[in-house]
C-alpha positions in Angstrom: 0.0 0.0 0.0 2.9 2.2 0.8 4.7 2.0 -2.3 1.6 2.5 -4.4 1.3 5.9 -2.4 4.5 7.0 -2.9 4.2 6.0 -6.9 1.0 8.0 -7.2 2.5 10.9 -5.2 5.9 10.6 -8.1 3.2 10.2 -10.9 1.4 13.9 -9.7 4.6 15.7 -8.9 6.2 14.8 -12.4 2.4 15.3 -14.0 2.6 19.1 -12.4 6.4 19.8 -13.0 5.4 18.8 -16.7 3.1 21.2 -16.9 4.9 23.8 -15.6 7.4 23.7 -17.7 5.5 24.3 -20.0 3.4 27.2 -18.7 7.1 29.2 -17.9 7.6 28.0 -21.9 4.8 29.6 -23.3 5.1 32.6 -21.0 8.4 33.0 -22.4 7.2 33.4 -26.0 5.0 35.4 -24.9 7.7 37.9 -23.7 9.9 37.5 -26.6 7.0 38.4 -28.9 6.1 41.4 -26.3 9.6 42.3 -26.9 9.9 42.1 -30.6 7.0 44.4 -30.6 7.9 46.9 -28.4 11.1 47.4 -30.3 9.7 47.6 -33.5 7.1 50.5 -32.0 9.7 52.6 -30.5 12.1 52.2 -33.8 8.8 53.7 -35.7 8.7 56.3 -33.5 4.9 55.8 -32.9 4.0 56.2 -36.2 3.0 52.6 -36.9 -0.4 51.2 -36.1 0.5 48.4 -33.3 -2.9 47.5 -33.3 -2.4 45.9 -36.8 0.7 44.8 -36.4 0.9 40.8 -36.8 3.5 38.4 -35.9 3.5 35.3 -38.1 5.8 33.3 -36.6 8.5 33.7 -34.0 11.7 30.9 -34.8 14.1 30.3 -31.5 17.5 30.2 -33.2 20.2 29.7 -30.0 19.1 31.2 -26.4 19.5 34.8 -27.6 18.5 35.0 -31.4 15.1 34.7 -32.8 13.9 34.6 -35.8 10.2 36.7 -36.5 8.3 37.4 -39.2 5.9 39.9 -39.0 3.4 41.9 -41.4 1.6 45.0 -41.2 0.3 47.5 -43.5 2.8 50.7 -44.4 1.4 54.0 -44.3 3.7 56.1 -46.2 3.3 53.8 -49.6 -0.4 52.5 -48.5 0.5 49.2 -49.1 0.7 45.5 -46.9 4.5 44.6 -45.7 6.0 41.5 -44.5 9.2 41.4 -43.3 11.7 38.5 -41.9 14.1 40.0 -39.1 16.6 38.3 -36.6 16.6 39.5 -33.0 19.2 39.2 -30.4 17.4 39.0 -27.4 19.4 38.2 -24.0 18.3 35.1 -21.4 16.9 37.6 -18.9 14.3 38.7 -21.7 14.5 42.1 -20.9 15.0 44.1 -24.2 15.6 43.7 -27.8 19.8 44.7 -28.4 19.9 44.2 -32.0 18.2 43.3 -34.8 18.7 42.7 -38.7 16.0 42.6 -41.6 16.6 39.6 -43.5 13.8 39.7 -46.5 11.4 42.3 -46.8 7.9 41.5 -49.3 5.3 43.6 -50.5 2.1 42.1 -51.2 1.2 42.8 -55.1 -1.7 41.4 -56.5 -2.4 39.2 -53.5 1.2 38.0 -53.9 4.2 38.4 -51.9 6.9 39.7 -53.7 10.3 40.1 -52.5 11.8 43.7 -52.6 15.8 43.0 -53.4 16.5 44.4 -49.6 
């Protein structure tokens, strides 16, 4: 009887450590994308619409470089943007420290069409 106790009791702690892993996983993502998106608003100065701002898909690369692509509409040339940029983000997860456009499409014709920069 004893040792079925104590096997339940291993089942349930490694059940909830499980699970809280990945809670402090998807919290972390979270932050990274929080992160990504609060750079991006202060290097627009304000002037882009965070509201519509959409990020696709965020890519861990190594603990400190991620890999997002986001997509949001351009006011200046009135026309839809999606651009691929690598962060370098450090463990603690408290600011973006640099960051590099890697592709940048416009949508023509309902078609993504790379730019050449």
């Amino acid at each position: 009887m004893k040792s079925k106790l104590i096997v339940f009791l291993s089942i349930v702690l490694f059940s909830c450590t499980g699970n809280l892993e990945g809670n402090k996983s998807n919290n972390n993502e979270n932050l990274v994308e929080k992160r990504i998106l609060q750079y991006i608003d202060t290097q627009a100065m304000g002037m882009l619409d965070m509201k519509k701002m959409k990020i696709e898909k965020i890519t861990k690369q190594d603990d400190t470089t991620y890999i997002a692509i986001r997509i949001f509409n351009n006011p200046v040339v009135d026309s839809e943007l999606r651009i691929t940029a690598r962060y370098i983000i450090p463990v603690t997860l408290d600011s973006v420290k640099y960051s590099e456009d890697i592709k940048v499409e416009q949508k023509s014709e309902g078609e993504w069409v790379d730019m050449g920069f």
